[in-house]
N, C-alpha and C positions, 0 to 999 in steps of 0.2 A: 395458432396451433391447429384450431380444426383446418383452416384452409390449405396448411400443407398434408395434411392426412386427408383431404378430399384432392388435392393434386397427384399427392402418394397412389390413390386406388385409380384414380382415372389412369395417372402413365399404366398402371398393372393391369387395368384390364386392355388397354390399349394395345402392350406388348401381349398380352395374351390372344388378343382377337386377331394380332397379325403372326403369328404362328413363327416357330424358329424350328431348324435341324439343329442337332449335335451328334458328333462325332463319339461313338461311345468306344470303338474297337477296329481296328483296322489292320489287314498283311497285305501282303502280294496278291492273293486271290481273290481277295472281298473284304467286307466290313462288316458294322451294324453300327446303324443313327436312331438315335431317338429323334421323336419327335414331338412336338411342345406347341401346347396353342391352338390356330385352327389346324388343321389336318390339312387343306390342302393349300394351304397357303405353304405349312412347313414341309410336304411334298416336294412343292419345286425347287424351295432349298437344296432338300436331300440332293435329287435329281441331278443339279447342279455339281455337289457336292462328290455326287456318283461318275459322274462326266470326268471333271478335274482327273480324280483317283485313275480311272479306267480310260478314259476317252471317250466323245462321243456315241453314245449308241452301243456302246461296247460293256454292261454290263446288263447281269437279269438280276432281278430282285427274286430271292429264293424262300421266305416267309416275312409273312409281317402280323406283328398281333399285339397284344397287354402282356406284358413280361411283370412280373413280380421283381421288385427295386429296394424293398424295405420292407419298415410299419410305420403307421402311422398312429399314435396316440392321441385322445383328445381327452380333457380331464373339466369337469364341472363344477363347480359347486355353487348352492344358492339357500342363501340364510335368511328367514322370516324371522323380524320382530315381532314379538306381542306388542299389544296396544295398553298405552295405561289408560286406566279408568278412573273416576270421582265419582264416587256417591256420599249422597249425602241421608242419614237415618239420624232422625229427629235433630237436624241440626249441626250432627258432626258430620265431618267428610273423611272418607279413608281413599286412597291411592291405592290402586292396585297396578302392578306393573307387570307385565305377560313376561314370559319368555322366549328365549330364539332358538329357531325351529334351522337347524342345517341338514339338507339334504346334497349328497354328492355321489357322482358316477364318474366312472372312466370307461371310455372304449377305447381299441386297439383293432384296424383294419391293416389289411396286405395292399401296400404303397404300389400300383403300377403305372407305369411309361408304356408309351406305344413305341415300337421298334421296327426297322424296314433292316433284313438281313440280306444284303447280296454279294455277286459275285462278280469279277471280270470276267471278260472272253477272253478271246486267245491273244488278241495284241498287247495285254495289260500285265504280260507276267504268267497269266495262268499255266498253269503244265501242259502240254499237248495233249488232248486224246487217246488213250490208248488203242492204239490197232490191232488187227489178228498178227498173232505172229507165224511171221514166213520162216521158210527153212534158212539154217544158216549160212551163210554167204561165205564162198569159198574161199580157201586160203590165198594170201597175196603171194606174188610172185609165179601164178600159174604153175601147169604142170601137174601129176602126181593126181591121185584121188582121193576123195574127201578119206577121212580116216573111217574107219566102219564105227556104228553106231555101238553103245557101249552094250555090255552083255554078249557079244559074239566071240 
């Protein structure tokens, strides 16, 4: 038993120390990955992961930070026995037997992921730029002038 619970935490810290992306959110435009582990190992996951989505080279990462995910509970408790005792007074012995002592706590912290938010460029879907806009472009079929501007 203990030898699969020391296999248990080795595989856990193992995947922990080689870092993974996940996929939390994704459109047309961009996404958001979390990411798990070491940081930049789970990086070039993302990275990759960013490429796939967008294409090479083709997206910018727009924020990355600790996003709040949850809570996290943790809940304590620890019971002291008393000690029994023997004494003995002219001969007789009495037992005396303590009592147990339980103290307990709980805390509750704000659960965070690290999060890499970004976006495609323009080969990936994204909307085009918006431009100034020009005048409008004359009626088809030639001839005739534009119609006069409203209010005249």
């Amino acid at each position: 038993m203990l030898r699969r619970l020391s296999l248990g935490l080795l595989f856990g810290a193992l995947v922990a120390a080689c870092g993974s992306a996940r996929l939390v959110q994704r459109n047309q435009y961009g996404g958001v990955i979390a990411l798990n582990g070491d940081r930049n190992k789970a990086m070039e996951q993302a990275n990759q992961m960013m490429a796939q989505h967008c294409g090479p080279g083709n997206y910018q990462i727009v924020s990355e930070g600790e996003v709040p995910v949850g809570t996290d509970t943790m809940s304590r408790s620890d019971t002291n026995y008393g000690q029994s005792t023997a004494s003995s007074n002219d001969g007789q012995y009495s037992n005396t037997a303590g009592g147990a002592t339980t103290t307990s706590g709980t805390s509750t912290r704000t659960a965070t992921e690290w999060r890499v938010q970004y976006q495609c460029g323009q080969g990936a879907g994204a909307p085009p730029p918006a431009g100034p806009a020009g005048p409008p472009a004359p009626p088809a079929g030639g001839g005739g002038a534009p119609p006069p501007p409203p209010g005249y």
